[in-house]
C-alpha positions in Angstrom: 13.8 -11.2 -27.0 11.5 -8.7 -25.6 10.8 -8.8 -21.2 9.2 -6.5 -18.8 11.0 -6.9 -16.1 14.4 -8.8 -15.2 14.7 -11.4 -12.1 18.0 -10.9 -10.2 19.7 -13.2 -7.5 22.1 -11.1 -5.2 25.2 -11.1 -6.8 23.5 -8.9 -9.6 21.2 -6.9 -8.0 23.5 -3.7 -7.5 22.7 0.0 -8.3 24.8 0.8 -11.5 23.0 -2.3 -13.1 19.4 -1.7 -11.9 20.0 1.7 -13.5 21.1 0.4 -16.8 18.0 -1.7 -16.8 15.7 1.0 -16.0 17.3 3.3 -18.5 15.8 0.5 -20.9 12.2 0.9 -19.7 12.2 -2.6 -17.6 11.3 -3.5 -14.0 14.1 -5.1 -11.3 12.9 -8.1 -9.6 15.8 -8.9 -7.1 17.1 -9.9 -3.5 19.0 -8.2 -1.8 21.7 -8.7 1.2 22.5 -5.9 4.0 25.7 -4.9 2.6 26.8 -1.6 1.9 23.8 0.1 -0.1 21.9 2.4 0.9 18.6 3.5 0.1 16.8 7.1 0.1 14.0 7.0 2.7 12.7 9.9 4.4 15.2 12.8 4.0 17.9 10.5 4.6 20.2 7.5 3.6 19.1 4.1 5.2 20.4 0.6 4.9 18.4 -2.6 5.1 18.5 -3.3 8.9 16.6 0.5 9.9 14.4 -0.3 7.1 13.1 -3.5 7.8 12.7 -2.4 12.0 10.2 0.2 10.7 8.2 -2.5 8.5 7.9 -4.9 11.4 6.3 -2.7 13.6 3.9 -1.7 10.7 3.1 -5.0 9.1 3.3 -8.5 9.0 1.6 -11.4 6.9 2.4 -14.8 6.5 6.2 -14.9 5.1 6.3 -11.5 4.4 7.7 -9.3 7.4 7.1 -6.4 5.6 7.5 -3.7 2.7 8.6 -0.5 2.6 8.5 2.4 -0.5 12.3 3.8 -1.0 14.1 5.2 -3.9 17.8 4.4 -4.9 20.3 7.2 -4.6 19.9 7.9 -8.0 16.3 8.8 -7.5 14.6 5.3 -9.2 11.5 4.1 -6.9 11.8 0.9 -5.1 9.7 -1.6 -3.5 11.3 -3.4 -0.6 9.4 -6.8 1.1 11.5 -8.5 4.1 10.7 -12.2 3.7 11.3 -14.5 6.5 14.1 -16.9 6.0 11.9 -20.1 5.7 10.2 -18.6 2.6 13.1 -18.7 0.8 13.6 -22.2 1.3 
């Protein structure tokens, strides 16, 4: 079976398996809840909830809040989009 990227609900979408992914040259599609990761933005450590503030302010189209550029710890670029809840319905 060959893929170029891989679609993730929540319960998957967790650093130490988008990293195995990427080490196999394929792209994460995934959601994501504000739990407990963090995400390298600016010179620091962020969650979702200081990252999606800053979006709001910047941007905002249809069901899509916003988007923000971060990396995982681990250095791997990301590409966040806050969705409003009613698009996922």
């Amino acid at each position: 079976m060959q893929a170029d990227y891989v679609l993730m609900d929540t319960w998957f979408t967790r650093a130490p398996l988008i990293e195995e992914i990427h080490r196999k040259g394929l792209f994460v599609i995934g959601l994501v809840k504000d739990l407990k990761q963090r995400y390298r933005y600016a010179d620091g450590l962020a969650s979702l909830t200081p990252l999606h503030s800053i979006c709001r302010k910047t941007q905002k189209r249809g069901d899509i809040l916003g988007s923000v550029y971060a990396q995982l710890p681990c250095g791997i670029p990301l590409k966040i989009e806050f969705v409003s809840r009613e698009f996922n319905r």
